[in-house]
C-alpha angles and dihedrals in degrees: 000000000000096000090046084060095049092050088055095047094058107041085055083059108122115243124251116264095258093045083052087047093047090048095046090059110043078052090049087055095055098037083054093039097052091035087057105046088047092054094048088047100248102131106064120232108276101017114148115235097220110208094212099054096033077058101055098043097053093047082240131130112255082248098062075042102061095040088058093047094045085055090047083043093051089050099055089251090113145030112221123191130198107246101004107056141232138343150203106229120268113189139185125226082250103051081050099050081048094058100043087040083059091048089047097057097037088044093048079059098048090046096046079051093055100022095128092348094091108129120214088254102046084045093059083048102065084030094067094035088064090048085047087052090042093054099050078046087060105041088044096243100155099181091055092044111054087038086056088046099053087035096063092069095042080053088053087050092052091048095052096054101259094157098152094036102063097086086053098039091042088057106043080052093051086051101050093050096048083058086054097048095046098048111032104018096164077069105038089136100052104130081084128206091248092062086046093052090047077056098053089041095053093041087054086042095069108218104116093199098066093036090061079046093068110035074057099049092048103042083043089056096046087044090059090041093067089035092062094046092052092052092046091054086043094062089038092059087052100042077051087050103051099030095067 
């Protein structure tokens, strides 16, 4: 019994510093390499993310693994399941229409909150984040450039005052453009800088009906475009079914 006591005392025993840095990075790298493969659609919706390959295959133990699935997890970036794993998201249109109804209704209140309230300086901010987005855009970084996407109304949250929203709002965003991602990946970034700028130009402009018309219309737009894609992939898993 005593020596059982001792073996638990000193495996509860914290890790040096360099043995915490060396964990938090090789965490850092998975969290950044399957990110990243989901983001460029590379990992199909409702594959299962088996530990003991993933494992293997980063060089990492199954315990750094799993922190960095339960965070993905935790995101919206995964599914994970008691007793089977984790999985790469695979939603329903309905599940989608639910989670860009949510954006709709939290984003018409940020924009009613910065609709002509917009200071010069806030204004340069989101402003040089589109020209940020633009630019990955431009130089065909999709990772960047979906991050940059979602980023720019996260950015809206934080500039409102959401203090207390940005959790929510950063989640509903990671969600949507993992939709994107999963279901259309040749237009991963299409919640495209030039929207973004109509946004910036109506909140400045002070009239709070069209502003909401355009954070709509452009969360609408972005909403059909993965829709469509679903149901495409939808017909194509059937025409694969019954042609064998």
């Amino acid at each position: 019994m005593a020596s059982r006591t001792r073996s638990s005392s000193t495996t509860a025993a914290p890790p040096s510093g360099d043995a915490a840095d060396v964990s938090t990075s090789v965490e850092a790298r998975i969290y950044a390499s399957i990110t990243s493969a989901l983001l460029q659609g590379r990992l199909r919706p409702g594959a299962q993310l088996v530990e003991r390959d993933l494992a293997a295959a980063f060089g990492c133990t199954r315990g750094a693994l799993r922190k960095v699935l339960v965070r993905l997890g935790f995101e919206g970036k995964l599914v994970l399941e008691a007793n089977r794993g984790a999985f790469v998201p695979s939603p329903s249109e309905e599940d989608i229409r639910q989670v860009y109804r949510a954006r709709q209704i939290v984003e018409a209140g940020i924009v009613a909150s910065l609709c002509g309230e917009l200071s010069a300086q806030q204004k340069r901010r989101l402003n040089a984040h589109v020209r940020s987005e633009e630019k990955a855009q431009r130089d065909g970084r999709v990772d960047d450039a979906v991050r940059l996407a979602g980023q720019f109304h996260v950015l809206l949250t934080e500039l409102a005052g959401g203090t207390e929203l940005l959790g929510l709002v950063s989640q509903l965003v990671a969600k949507t453009e993992l939709y994107k991602a999963l279901y259309d990946p040749s237009k991963g970034s299409t919640c495209a800088g030039d929207e973004h700028a109509q946004i910036i130009e109506a909140l400045d402009g002070g009239n709070l009906e069209a502003a909401l018309g355009v954070m709509r219309a452009h969360l609408a737009e972005l909403e059909e475009r993965v829709v469509q894609q679903v149901r495409l992939h939808s017909r194509d898993d059937l025409s694969a079914v019954f042609s064998q």
